[in-house]
BAVO-887503 format. One record per residue (C-alpha): residue number from 1; residue in one letter; x, y, z. Coordinates in nm, 2 decimals, padded with zeros to 4 digits, m for minus. Example, Ala and Ser with C-alpha at 12.3 -4.5 7.8 and 13.67 -1.06 7.14 Angstrom:
residues 2
+------+-------+--------+--------+--------+
! dofi ! lumza !      X !      Y !      Z !
+------+-------+--------+--------+--------+
!    1 !     A !  01.23 ! m00.45 !  00.78 !
!    2 !     S !  01.37 ! m00.11 !  00.71 !
+------+-------+--------+--------+--------+
end
This chain:
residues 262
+------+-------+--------+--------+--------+
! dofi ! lumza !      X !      Y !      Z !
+------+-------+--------+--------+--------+
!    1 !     X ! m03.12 !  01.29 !  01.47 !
!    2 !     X ! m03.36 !  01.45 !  01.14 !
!    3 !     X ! m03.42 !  01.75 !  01.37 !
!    4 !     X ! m03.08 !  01.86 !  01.35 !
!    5 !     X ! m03.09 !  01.86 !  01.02 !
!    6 !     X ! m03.36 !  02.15 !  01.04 !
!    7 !     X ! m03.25 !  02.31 !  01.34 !
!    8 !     X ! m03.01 !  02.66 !  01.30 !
!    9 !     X ! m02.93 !  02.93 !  01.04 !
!   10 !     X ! m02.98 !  02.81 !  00.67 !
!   11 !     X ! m02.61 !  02.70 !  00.54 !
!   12 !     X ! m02.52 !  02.66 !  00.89 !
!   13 !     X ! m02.27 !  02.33 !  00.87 !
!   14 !     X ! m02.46 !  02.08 !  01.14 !
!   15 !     X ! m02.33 !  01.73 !  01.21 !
!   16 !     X ! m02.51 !  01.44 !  01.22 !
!   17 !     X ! m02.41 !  01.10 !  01.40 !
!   18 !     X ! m02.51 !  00.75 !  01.25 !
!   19 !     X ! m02.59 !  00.49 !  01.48 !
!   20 !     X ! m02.27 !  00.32 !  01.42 !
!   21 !     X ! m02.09 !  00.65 !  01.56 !
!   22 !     X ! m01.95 !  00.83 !  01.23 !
!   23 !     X ! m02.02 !  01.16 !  01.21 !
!   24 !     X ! m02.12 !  01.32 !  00.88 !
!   25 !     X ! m02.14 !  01.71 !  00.79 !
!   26 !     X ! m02.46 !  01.85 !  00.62 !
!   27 !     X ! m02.57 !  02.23 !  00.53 !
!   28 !     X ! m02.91 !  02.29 !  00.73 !
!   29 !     X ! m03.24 !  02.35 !  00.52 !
!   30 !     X ! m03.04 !  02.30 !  00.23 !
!   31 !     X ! m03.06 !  01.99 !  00.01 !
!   32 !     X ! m02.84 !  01.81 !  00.22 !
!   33 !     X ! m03.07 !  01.69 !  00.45 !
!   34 !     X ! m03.30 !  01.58 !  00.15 !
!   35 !     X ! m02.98 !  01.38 !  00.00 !
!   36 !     X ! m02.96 !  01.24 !  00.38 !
!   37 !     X ! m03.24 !  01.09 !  00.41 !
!   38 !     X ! m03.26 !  00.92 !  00.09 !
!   39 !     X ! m02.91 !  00.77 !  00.17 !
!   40 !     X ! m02.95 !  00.69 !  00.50 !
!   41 !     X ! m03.37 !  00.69 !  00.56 !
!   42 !     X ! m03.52 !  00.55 !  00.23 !
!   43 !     X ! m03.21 !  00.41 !  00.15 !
!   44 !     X ! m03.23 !  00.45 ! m00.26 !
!   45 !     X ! m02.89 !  00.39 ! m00.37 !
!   46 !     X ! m02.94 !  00.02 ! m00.14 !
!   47 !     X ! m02.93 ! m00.26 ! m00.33 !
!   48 !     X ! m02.82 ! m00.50 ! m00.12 !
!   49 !     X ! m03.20 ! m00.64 ! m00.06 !
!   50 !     X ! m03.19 ! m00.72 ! m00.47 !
!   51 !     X ! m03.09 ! m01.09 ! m00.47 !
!   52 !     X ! m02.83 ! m00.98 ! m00.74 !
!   53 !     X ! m02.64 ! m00.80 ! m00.47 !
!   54 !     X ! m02.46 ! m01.15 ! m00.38 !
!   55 !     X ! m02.28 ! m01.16 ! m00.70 !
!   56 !     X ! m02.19 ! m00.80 ! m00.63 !
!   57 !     X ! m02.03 ! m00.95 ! m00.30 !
!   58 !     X ! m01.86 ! m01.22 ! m00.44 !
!   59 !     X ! m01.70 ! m01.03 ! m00.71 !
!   60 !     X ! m01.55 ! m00.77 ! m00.48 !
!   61 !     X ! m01.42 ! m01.07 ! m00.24 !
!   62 !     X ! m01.28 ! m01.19 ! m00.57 !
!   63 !     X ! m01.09 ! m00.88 ! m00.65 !
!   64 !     X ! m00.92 ! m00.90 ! m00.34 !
!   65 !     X ! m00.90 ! m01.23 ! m00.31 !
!   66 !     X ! m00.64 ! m01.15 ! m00.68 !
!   67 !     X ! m00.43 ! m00.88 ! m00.51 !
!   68 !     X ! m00.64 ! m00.63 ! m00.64 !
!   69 !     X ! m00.82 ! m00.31 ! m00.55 !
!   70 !     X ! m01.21 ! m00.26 ! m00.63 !
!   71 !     X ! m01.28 !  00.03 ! m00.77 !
!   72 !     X ! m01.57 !  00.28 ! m00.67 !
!   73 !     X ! m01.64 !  00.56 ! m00.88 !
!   74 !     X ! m01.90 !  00.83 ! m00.76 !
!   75 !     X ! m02.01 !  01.03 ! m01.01 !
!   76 !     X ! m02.18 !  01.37 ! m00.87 !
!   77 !     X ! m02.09 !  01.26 ! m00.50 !
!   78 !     X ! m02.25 !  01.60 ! m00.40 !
!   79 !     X ! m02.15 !  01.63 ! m00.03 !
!   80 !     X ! m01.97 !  01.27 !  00.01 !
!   81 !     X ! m02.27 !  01.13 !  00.10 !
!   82 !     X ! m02.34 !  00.78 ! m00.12 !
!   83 !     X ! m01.94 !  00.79 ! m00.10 !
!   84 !     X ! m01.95 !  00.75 !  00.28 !
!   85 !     X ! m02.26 !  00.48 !  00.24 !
!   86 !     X ! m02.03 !  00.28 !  00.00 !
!   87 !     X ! m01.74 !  00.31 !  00.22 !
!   88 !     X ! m01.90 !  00.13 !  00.47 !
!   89 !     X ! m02.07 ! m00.11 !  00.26 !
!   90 !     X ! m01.72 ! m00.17 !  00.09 !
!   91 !     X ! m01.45 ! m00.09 !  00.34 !
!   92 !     X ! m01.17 ! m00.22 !  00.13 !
!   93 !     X ! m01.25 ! m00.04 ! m00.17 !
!   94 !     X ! m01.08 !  00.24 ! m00.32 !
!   95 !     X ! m01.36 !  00.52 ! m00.38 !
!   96 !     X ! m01.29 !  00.82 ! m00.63 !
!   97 !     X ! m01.57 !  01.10 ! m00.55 !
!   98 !     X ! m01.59 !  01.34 ! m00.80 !
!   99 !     X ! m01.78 !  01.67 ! m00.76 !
!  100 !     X ! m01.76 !  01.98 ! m00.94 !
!  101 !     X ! m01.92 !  02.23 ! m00.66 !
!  102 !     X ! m01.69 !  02.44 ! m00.47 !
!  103 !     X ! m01.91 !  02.48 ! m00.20 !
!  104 !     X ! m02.04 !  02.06 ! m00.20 !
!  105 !     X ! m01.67 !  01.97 ! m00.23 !
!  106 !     X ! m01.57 !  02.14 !  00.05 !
!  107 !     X ! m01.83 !  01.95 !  00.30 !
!  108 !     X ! m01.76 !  01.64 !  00.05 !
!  109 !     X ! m01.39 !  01.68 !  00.19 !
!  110 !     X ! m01.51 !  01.74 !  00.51 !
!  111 !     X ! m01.71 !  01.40 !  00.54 !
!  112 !     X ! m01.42 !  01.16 !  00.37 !
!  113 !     X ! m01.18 !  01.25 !  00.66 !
!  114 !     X ! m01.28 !  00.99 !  00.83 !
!  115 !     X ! m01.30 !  00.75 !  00.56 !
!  116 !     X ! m00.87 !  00.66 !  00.42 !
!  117 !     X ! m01.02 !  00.47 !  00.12 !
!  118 !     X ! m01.23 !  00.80 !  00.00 !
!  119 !     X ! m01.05 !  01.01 ! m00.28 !
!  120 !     X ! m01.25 !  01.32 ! m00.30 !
!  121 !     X ! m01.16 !  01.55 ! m00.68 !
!  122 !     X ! m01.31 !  01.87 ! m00.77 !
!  123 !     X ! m01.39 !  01.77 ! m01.11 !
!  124 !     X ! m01.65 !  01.70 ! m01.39 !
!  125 !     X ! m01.70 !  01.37 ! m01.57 !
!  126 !     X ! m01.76 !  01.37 ! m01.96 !
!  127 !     X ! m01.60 !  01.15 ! m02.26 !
!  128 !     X ! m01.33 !  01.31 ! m02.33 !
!  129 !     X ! m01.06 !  01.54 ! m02.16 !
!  130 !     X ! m01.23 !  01.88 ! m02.17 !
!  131 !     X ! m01.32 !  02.17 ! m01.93 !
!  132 !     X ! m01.66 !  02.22 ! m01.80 !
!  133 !     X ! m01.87 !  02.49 ! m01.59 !
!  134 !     X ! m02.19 !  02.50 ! m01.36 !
!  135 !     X ! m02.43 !  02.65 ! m01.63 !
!  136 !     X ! m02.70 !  02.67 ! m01.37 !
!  137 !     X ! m02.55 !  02.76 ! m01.03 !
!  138 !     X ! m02.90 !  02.91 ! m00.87 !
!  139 !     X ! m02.97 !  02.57 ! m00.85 !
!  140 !     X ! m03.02 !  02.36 ! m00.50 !
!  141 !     X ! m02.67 !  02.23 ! m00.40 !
!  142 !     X ! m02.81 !  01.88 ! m00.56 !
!  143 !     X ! m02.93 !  01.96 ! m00.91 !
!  144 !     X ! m02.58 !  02.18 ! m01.05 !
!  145 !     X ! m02.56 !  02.11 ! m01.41 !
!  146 !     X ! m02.25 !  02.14 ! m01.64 !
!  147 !     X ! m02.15 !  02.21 ! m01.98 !
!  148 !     X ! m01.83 !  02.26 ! m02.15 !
!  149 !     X ! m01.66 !  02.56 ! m02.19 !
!  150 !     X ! m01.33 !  02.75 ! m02.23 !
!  151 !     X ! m01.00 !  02.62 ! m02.00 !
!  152 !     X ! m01.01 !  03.04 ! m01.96 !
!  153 !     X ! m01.31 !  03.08 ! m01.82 !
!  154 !     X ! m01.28 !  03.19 ! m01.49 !
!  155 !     X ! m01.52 !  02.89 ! m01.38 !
!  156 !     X ! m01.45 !  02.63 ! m01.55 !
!  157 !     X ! m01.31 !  02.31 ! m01.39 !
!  158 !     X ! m01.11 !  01.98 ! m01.54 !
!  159 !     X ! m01.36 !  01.73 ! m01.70 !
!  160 !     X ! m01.19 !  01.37 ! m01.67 !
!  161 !     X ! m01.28 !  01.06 ! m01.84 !
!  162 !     X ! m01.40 !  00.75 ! m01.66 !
!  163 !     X ! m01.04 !  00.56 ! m01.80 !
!  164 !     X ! m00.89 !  00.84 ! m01.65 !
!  165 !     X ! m01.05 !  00.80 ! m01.33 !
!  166 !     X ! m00.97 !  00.41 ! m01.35 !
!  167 !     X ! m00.61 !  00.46 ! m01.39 !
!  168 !     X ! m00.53 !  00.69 ! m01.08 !
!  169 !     X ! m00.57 !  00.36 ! m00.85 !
!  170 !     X ! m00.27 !  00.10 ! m00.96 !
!  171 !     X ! m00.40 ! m00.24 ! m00.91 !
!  172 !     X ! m00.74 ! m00.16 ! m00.92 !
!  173 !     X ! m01.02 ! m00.29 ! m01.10 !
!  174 !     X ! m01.41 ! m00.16 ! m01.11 !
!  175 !     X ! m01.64 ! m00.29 ! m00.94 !
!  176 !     X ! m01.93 !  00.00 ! m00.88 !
!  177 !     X ! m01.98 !  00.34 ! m01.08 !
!  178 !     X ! m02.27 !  00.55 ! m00.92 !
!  179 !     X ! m02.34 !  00.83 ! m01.14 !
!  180 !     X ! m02.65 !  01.13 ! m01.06 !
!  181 !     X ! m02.50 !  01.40 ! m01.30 !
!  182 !     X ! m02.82 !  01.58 ! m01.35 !
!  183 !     X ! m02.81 !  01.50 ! m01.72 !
!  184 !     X ! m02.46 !  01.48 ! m01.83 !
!  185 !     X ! m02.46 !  01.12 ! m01.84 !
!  186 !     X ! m02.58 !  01.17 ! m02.21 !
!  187 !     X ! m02.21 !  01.25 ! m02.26 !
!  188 !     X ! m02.07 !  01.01 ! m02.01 !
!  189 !     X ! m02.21 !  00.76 ! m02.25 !
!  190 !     X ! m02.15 !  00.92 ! m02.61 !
!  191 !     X ! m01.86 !  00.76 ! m02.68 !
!  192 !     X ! m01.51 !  00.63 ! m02.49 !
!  193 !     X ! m01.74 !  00.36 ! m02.34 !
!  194 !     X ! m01.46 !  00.06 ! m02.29 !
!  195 !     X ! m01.51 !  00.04 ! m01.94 !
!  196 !     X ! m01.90 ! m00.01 ! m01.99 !
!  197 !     X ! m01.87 ! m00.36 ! m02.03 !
!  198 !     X ! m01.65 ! m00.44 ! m01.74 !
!  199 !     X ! m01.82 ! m00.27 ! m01.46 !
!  200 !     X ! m02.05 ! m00.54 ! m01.29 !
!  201 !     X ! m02.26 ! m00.29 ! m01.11 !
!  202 !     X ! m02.39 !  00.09 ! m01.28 !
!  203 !     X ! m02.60 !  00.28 ! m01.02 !
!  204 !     X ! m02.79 !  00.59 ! m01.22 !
!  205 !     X ! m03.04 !  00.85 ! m01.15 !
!  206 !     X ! m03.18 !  00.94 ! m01.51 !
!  207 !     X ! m03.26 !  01.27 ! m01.57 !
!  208 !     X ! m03.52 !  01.26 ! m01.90 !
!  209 !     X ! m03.76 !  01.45 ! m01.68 !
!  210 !     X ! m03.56 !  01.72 ! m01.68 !
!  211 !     X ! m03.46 !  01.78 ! m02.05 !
!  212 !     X ! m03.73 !  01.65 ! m02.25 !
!  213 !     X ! m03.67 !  01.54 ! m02.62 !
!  214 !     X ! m03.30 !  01.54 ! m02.56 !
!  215 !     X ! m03.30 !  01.18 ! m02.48 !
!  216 !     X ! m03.02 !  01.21 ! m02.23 !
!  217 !     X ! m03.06 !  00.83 ! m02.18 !
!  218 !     X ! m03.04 !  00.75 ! m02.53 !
!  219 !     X ! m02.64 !  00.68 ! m02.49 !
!  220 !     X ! m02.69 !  00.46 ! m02.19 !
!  221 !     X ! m02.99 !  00.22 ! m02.39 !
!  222 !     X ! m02.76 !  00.17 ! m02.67 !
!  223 !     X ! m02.45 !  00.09 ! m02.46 !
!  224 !     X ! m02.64 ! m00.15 ! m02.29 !
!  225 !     X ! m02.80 ! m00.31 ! m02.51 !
!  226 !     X ! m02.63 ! m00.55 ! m02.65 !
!  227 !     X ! m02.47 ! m00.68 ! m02.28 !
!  228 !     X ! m02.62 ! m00.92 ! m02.07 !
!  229 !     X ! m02.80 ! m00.72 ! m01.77 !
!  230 !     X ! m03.06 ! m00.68 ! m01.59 !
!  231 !     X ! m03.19 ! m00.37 ! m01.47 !
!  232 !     X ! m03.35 ! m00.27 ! m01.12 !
!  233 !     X ! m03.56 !  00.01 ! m01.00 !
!  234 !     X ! m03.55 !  00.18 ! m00.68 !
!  235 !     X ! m03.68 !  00.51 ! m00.56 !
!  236 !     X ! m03.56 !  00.78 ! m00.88 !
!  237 !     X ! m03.24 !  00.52 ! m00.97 !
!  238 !     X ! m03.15 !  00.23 ! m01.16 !
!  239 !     X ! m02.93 ! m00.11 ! m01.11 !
!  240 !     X ! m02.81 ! m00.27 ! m01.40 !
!  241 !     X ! m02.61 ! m00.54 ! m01.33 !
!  242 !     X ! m02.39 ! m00.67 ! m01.58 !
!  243 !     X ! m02.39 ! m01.04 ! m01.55 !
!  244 !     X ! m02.09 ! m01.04 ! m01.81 !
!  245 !     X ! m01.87 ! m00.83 ! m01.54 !
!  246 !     X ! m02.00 ! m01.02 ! m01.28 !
!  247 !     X ! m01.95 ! m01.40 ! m01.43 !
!  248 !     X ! m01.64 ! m01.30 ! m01.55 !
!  249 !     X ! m01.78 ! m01.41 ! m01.94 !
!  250 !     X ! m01.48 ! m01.38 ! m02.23 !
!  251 !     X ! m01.57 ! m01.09 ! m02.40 !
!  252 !     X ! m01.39 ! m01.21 ! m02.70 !
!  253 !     X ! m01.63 ! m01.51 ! m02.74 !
!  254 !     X ! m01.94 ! m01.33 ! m02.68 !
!  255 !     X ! m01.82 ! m01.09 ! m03.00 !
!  256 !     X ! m01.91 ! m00.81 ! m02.79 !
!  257 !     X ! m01.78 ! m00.49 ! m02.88 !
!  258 !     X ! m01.74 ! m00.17 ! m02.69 !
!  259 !     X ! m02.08 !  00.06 ! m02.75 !
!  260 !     X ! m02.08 !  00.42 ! m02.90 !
!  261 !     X ! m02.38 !  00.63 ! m02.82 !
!  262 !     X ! m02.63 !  00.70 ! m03.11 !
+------+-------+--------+--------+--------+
end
């Protein structure tokens, strides 16, 4: 199977078959085939071996078990892959997959055909309703950056709003947001930050590294920090589990309020 990932023309589309028969599209010696074998191989974005994974479970069983749809969010979902993994992980989920790319939403689209609970959108995520742009697009297909800029540039694309994102599945309620932005989750987290609190699960490749002594975490920590979490380390990702989300804790007696970043 990782042979055909290299085999062919560079760019060449190439599928690739799971072992439980789905097929998935990836670009050959492109990034792809590095984002498929941490999904799949090294399994990064797994944290069902963390023994807070069963609270996970039991909070999606409860959503349903209400008449309700869990709510997925993948922010940066690249070529679909982490969508697909969640898909399977989650079958009765609704995912959103969000990817600004032209070129990764079009395999992105490709691999959710065989997946009805996937919603792919050509989009950005930031915290308010804006328009952004790839400011860096001879970047690998896994590492395209955004910044705002004008609705008339011939670039740019819609930015939404994690609310936004909630409210285009009626009945639903979060569950997961999985976000590898490459940095822009330093305005994911600035402000509009409501749905912080009730999202038992935040999946997150930090980016720090990249932009040093812009503290692109910064707005995260502070959102955080006043919840009751814990956070998990895996591969280049973290878990934070929200035990508030997850135990279904009164907000209102807690005293907690919704975070602003600083």
């Amino acid at each position: 199977m990782f042979c055909r990932l290299y085999v062919g023309r560079a760019g060449k589309v190439g599928r690739v078959i799971l072992p439980n028969g789905h097929r998935l599209f990836i670009r050959k010696w492109t990034s792809d085939a590095s984002v498929f074998l941490q999904m799949f191989v090294d399994r990064e974005w797994d944290f069902t071996a963390f023994p807070q994974s069963a609270l996970v479970m039991n909070k999606y069983r409860d959503i349903l078990s209400r008449g309700r749809r869990p709510v997925i969010i993948d922010c940066g979902a690249n070529t679909g892959l982490s969508s697909v993994f969640l898909a399977q992980l989650f079958p009765e989920a609704e995912i959103v997959s969000l990817e600004p790319s032209t070129d990764n939403f079009r395999i992105l689209s490709q691999n959710a055909e065989l997946f009805p609970s996937i919603t792919p959108i050509r989009c950005g995520v930031w915290d308010r309703s804006t328009h952004l742009k790839i400011t860096n697009r001879t970047a690998k297909p896994w590492a395209y950056q955004t910044g705002e800029c004008d609705p008339a540039d011939p670039d740019a694309i819609p930015a939404l709003t994690i609310p936004d994102i909630i409210e285009k599945v009626p009945d639903g309620e979060l569950l997961i947001i999985k976000i590898d932005v490459e940095g822009a989750e330093e305005a994911i987290f600035r402000s509009n930050t409501d749905w912080v609190i009730k999202t038992p699960l935040i999946m997150i490749e930090l980016h720090d590294w990249i932009f040093p002594q812009r503290r692109t975490s910064s707005n995260l920590i502070v959102c955080i920090a006043k919840m009751r979490f814990e956070i998990l380390l895996q591969g280049g990702n973290a878990f934070i589990f929200n035990w508030d989300a997850l135990t279904e804790m009164d907000h209102a007696q807690t005293g907690q309020q919704p975070c602003n970043g600083g």
